[in-house]
C-alpha positions in Angstrom: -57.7 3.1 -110.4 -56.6 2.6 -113.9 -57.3 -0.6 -115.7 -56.4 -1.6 -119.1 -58.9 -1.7 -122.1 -59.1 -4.9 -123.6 -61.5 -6.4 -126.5 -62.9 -10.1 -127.2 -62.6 -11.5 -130.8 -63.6 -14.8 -131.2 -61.6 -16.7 -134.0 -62.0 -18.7 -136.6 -60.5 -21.6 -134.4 -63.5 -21.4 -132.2 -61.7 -20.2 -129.1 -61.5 -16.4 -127.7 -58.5 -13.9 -128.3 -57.9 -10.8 -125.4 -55.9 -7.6 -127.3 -55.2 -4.6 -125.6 -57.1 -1.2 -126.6 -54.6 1.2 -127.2 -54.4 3.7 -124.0 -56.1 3.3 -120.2 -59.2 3.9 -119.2 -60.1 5.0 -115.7 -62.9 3.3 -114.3 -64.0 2.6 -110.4 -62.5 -0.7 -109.0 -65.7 -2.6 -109.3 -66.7 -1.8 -112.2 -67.5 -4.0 -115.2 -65.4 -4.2 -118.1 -66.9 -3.2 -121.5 -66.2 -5.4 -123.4 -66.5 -5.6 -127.7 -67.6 -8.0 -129.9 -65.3 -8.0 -132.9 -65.9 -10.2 -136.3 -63.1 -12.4 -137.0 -61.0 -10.9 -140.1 -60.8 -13.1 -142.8 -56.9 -13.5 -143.0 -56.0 -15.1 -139.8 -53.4 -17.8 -140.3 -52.5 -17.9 -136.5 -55.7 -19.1 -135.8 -56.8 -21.4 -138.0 -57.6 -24.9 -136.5 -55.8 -26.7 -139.3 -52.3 -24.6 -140.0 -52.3 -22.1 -137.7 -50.2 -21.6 -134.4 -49.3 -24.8 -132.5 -46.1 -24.2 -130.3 -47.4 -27.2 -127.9 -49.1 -30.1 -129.7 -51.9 -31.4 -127.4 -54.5 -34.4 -127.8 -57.0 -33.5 -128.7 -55.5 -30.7 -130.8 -55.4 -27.2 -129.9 -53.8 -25.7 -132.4 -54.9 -22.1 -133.4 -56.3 -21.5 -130.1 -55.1 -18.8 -127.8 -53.6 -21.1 -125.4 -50.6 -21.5 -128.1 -49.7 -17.8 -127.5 -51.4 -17.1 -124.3 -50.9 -19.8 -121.7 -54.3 -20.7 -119.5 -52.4 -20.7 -116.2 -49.3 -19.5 -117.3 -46.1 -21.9 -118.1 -43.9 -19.7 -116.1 -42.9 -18.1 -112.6 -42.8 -15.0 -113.5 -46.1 -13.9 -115.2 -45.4 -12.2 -118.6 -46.9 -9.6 -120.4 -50.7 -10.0 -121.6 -50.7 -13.7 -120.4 -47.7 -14.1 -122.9 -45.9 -17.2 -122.5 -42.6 -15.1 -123.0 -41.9 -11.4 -123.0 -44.0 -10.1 -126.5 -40.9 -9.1 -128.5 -39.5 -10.9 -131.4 -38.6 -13.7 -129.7 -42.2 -14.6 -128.9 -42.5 -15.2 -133.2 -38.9 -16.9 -133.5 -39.2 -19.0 -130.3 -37.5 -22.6 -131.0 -38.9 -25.0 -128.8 -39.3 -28.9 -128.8 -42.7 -29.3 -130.5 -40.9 -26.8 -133.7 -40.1 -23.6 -134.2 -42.8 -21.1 -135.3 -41.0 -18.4 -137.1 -37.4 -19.3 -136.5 -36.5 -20.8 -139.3 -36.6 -19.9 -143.1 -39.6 -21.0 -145.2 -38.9 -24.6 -147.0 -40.1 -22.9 -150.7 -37.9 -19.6 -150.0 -37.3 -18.1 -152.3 -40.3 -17.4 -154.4 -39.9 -17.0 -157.6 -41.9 -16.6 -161.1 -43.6 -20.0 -160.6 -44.9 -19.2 -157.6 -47.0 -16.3 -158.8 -50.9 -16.8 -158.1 -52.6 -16.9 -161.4 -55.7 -15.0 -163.4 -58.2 -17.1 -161.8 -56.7 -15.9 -157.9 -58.1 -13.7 -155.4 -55.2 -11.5 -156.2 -53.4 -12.5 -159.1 -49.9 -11.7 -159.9 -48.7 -11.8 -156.1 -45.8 -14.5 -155.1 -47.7 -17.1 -152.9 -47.0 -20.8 -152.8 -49.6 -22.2 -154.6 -51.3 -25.2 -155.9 -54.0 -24.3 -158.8 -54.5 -20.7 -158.0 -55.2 -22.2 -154.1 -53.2 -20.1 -151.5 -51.0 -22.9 -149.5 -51.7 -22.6 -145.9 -49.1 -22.8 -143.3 -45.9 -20.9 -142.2 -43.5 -23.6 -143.9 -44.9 -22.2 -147.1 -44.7 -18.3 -146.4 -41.8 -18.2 -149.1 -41.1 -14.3 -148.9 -39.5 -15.4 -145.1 -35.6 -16.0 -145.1 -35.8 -16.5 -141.5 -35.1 -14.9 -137.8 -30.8 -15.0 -138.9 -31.2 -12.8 -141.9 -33.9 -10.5 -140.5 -31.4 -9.7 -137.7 -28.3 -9.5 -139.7 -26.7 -6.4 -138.3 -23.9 -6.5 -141.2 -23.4 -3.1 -143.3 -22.2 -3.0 -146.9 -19.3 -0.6 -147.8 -21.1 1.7 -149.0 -22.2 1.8 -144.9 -26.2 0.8 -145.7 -27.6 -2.0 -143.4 -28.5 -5.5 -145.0 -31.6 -5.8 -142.7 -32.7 -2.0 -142.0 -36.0 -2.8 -141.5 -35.0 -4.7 -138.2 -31.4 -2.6 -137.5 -31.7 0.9 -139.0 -32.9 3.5 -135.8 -35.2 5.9 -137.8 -37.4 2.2 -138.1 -41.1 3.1 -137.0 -40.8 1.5 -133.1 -43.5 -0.2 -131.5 -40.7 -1.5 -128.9 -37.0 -0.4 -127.8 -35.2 -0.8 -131.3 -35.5 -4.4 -132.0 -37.5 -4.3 -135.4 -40.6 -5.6 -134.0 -42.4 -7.6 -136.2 -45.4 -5.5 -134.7 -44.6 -2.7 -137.5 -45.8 -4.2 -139.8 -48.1 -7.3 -138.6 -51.1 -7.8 -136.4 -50.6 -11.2 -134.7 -54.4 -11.8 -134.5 -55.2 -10.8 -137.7 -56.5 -8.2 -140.1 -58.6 -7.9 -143.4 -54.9 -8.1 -145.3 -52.8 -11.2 -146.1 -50.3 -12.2 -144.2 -51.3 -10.6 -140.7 -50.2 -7.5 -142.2 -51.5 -3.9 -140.7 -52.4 -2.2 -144.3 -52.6 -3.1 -148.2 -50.0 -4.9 -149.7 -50.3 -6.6 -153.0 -52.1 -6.6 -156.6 -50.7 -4.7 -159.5 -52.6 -1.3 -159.6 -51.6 2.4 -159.8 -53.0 3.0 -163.1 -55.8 5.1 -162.1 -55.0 6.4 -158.7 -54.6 9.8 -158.4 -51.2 10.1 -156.0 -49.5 6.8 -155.0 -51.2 3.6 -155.5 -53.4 2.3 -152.6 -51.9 -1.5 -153.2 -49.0 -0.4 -151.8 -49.5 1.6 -148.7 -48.5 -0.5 -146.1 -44.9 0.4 -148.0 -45.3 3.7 -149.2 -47.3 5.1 -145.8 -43.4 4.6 -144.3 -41.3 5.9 -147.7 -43.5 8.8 -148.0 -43.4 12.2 -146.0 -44.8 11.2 -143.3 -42.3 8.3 -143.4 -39.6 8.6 -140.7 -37.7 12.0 -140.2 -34.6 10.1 -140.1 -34.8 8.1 -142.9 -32.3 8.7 -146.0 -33.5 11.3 -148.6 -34.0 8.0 -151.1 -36.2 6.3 -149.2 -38.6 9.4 -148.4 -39.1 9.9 -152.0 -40.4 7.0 -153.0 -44.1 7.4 -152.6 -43.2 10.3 -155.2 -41.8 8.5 -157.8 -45.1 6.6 -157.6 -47.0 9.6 -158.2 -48.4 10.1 -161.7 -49.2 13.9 -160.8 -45.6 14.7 -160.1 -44.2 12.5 -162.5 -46.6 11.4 -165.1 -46.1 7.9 -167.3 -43.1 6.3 -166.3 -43.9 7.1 -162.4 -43.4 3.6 -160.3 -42.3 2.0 -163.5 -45.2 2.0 -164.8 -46.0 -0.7 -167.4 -46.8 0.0 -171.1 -48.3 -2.1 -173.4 -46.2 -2.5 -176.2 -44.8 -4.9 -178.5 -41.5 -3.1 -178.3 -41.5 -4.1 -174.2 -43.8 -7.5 -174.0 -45.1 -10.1 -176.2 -48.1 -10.5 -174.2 -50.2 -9.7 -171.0 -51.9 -11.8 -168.4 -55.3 -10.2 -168.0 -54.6 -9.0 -164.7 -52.2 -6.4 -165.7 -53.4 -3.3 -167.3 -51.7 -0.5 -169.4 -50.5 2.2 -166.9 -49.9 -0.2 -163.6 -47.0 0.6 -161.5 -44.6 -2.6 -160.7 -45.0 -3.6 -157.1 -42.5 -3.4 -154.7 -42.1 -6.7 -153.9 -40.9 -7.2 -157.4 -37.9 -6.4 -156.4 -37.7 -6.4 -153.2 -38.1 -8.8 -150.1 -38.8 -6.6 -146.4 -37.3 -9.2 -144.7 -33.6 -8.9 -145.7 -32.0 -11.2 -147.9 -29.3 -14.1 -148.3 -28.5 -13.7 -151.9 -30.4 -16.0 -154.8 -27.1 -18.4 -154.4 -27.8 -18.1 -150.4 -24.0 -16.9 -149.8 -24.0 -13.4 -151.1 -26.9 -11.1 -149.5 -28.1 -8.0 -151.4 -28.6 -4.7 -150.1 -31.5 -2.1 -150.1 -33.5 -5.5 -149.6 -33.6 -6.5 -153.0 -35.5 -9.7 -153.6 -33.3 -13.0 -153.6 -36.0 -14.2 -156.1 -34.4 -14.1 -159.6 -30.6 -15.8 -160.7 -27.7 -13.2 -161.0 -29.3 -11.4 -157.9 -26.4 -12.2 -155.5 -24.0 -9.8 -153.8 -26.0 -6.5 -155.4 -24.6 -4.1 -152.7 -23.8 -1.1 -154.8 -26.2 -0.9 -157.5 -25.7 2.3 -158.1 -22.2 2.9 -158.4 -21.5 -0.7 -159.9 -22.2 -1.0 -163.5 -21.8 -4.4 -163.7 -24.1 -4.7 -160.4 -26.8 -3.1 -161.7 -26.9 -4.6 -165.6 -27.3 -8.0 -163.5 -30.0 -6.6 -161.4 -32.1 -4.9 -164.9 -31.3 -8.3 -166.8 -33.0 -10.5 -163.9 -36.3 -8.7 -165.6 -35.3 -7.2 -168.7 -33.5 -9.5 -171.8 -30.8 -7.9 -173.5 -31.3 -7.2 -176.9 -29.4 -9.9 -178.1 -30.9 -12.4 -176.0 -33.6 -14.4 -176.4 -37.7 -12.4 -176.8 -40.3 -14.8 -174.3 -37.3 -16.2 -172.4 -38.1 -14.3 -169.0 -41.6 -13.0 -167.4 -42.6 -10.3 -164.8 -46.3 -10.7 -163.2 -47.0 -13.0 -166.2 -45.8 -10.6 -168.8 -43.7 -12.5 -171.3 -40.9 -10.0 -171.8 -39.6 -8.9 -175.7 -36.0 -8.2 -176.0 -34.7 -4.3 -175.0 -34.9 -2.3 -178.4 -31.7 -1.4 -180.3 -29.0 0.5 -178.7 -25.4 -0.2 -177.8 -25.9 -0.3 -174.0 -28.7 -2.6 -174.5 -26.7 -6.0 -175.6 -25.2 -8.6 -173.3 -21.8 -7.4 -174.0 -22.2 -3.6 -173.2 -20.7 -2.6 -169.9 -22.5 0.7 -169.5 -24.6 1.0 -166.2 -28.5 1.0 -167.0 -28.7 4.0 -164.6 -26.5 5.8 -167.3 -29.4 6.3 -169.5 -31.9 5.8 -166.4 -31.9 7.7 -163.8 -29.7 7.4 -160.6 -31.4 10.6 -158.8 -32.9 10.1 -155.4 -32.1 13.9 -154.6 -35.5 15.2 -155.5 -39.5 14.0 -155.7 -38.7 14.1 -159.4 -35.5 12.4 -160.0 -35.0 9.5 -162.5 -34.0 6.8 -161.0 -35.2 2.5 -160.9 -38.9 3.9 -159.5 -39.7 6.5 -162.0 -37.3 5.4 -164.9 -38.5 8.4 -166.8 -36.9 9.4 -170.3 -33.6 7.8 -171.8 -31.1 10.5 -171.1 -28.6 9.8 -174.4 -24.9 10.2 -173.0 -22.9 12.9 -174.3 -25.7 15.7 -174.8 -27.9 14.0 -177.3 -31.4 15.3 -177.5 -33.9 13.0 -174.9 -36.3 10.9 -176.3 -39.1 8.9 -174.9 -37.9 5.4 -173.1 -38.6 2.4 -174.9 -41.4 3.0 -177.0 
C-alpha cells in the first residue's frame, strides 16, 4: 500500500499546517506515520493571526489558521485535493468569495514606486515595500508589486508576437501544474525564510563581490540562466550572464559606479560595483501600464511615468529613450530631479544623443545584443559604441 508523505509545521498563528513530502512512501497499512517537526519560517504572511489568510471571517477569529485554506470537515461534496476547499490551482489564490477576495484583486498601493522604497535603517533596504518608518506593512492589500489575477492572465501578445504575461501564458514556463502559471513556481503558500512566500532569494542590491551572478537574485536568474527552460528565447537564457562579472567584467548587470559624473550621492546601502536588481525594472506579474491603459511588454515595471505602452523597446527609439529617461535625466534636464534605490541621479554627460530633444535610440550606443553571453545590451550596458566607426570609449565615466 502506498501512502502519501506528509509533515507538521505548526505556525505562527498557533494552529497546525499538513504539506505534502514530495514522492510516496511505501509503508504497511498499519503502520504509523512519521511525522516531522518543522520550525515555523519567519516570513509567513498567510498565517499570521493579525493579516494573514481569512477567506471565512468567524467569531472568535480564525484568521491565519489552516481552516482558511484547509476546511476541517470539508465545505464541499466532492472532497478536494489535500483537504483544499477547491481544486489547488490558481483559483484557490484568486478565489472571490463573499467575506473578500484573497488574491483577486490588484493591491490598493499598486504601483510601487520610489516612495515606497524601504529605507537605510530596513531589514533590506532599497527594496519596494509599502512602508511606514522603515516598518514592512502587513497584509495582502498592501503587496504593491500585485496588479491582480486580470493582468497576470492576460493572454494578449504584442506585435512583435511576445506575451504580456509570459510568466503565466508562455509554455517553456517551469510547470508545477498543466500550463496555468501556477503561482506555485515561484511561491510556497505556507511559507519560507524569503519575503513574500517566495521559494528562493529575491531582493537587496548586491553583486559587487559575488563571483558569477549575484545570490540576491536567484530566484530570477536560477530560471534565465542555463539551466533556465530549454524553450525559452535565447534573451532570456542569457541573462544570468550579463550578470556575471567573470564573463563580462564592470558594467555586467548594470552595475553601479560611484561617480559624480552618474550620481550626486549614495544611500549607504548601495556600494560601488552592485548590479541593479531586477525588479527595478521589471514587475513578474505582468503589467497594465503606469497610466493603467497601456501594458508593457517583457514585464517591465509599471512603476515610473512615461512607462506605458513599452512594447518594442528595442526596435522603437522613441520607446526606449522613454524607458532610459524613467531612470536616467537627460543632459539637459534637471541633476537631483529623479532617484534609483536612493541614488539621487546627475544629469547624462555631454553628447548629442544624450539631450531631451535627440531622437537616437539609447541602444544605439548601448547595446541591443541578446545573441551571445557577452552581448551589450540594457543588462550588461558595456562600452559606448560611437556611431559611425569612432574609436570606443569607456561608458559614462
Amino acid at each position: 500500500m502506498w501512502i502519501v508523505g506528509y509533515a507538521q509545521r505548526e505556525w505562527p498563528g498557533g494552529s497546525l499546517a499538513v504539506r505534502r513530502l514530495s514522492g510516496a512512501t511505501p509503508v504497511l497499512a498499519l503502520s504509523v506515520l512519521a511525522w516531522v517537526a518543522i520550525g515555523a519560517p519567519p516570513y509567513d504572511q498567510h498565517g499570521d493571526p493579525k493579516t494573514g489568510a481569512e477567506r471565512v471571517r468567524t467569531r472568535p477569529s480564525s484568521r491565519g489558521e489552516c481552516y482558511q485554506c484547509h476546511p476541517e470537515h470539508g465545505e464541499s461534496s466532492k472532497p478536494k485535493s489535500w483537504i483544499l476547499f477547491q481544486d489547488n490551482d490558481n483559483d484557490l489564490c484568486f478565489s472571490d468569495n463573499p467575506s473578500g477576495s484573497c488574491h483577486h484583486a490588484r493591491a490598493n498601493n499598486y504601483p510601487l514606486g520610489e516612495l515606497d522604497r524601504m529605507p537605510a535603517n530596513a531589514t533590506d533596504p532599497g527594496y519596494f515595500e509599502a512602508n511606514g518608518g522603515g516598518v514592512r506593512r502587513a497584509g495582502v492589500q498592501y503587496r504593491g508589486r500585485w496588479p491582480g489575477e486580470r493582468v497576470w492572465e492576460n493572454s494578449g501578445v504584442t506585435p512583435t508576437g511576445h506575451y504580456f504575461s509570459p510568466h503565466a501564458q508562455d509554455h517553456d514556463m517551469p510547470r508545477r501544474d498543466g500550463g496555468q502559471g501556477l503561482c506555485l513556481n515561484c511561491h510556497d503558500p505556507h511559507g519560507t525564510v524569503f519575503r513574500d512566500l517566495l521559494v528562493s532569494r529575491y531582493g537587496g542590491m548586491g553583486g559587487r563581490a559575488a563571483v558569477g551572478a549575484p545570490p540576491e537574485y536567484r530566484l530570477c536568474l536560477s530560471c534565465h540562466g542555463g539551466d533556465g527552460p530549454s524553450g525559452m528565447q535565447v534573451e532570456g537564457r542569457f541573462i544570468q550572464d550579463y550578470y556575471d562579472a567573470g564573463l563580462n567584467g564592470e558594467h555586467a548587470g548594470h552595475r553601479i559606479r560611484r561617480s559624480p559624473a552618474s550620481a550626486l550621492s549614495w544611500p549607504p546601502h548601495v556600494q560601488p560595483g552592485d548590479m541593479l536588481p531586477c525588479y527595478d525594472c521589471h514587475d513578474p506579474h505582468g503589467s497594465t501600464g503606469n497610466d493603467g491603459v497601456q501594458p508593457n511588454a517583457f514585464l517591465l515595471s509599471d512603476q515610473r511615468p512615461g512607462w506605458s505602452g513599452l512594447t518594442n523597446t528595442l526596435g522603437d527609439s522613441t520607446q526606449a529613450r522613454r524607458f532610459c529617461f524613467g531612470c536616467h535625466i537627460p543632459r539637459d534636464g534637471m541633476p537631483g530631479s529623479q532617484s534609483v534605490e536612493g541614488i539621487v541621479m546627475n544629469a547624462l554627460p555631454e553628447a548629442p544623443a544624450h539631450y531631451s530633444t535627440a531622437t537616437q535610440s539609447c541602444y544605439d550606443c548601448h547595446g541591443r545584443d541578446y545573441s551571445s553571453p557577452n552581448g551589450n545590451n540594457v543588462h550588461n550596458p558595456g562600452i559606448s559604441l560611437v556611431p559611425g566607426g569612432g574609436t570606443p570609449k569607456p561608458w559614462d565615466r
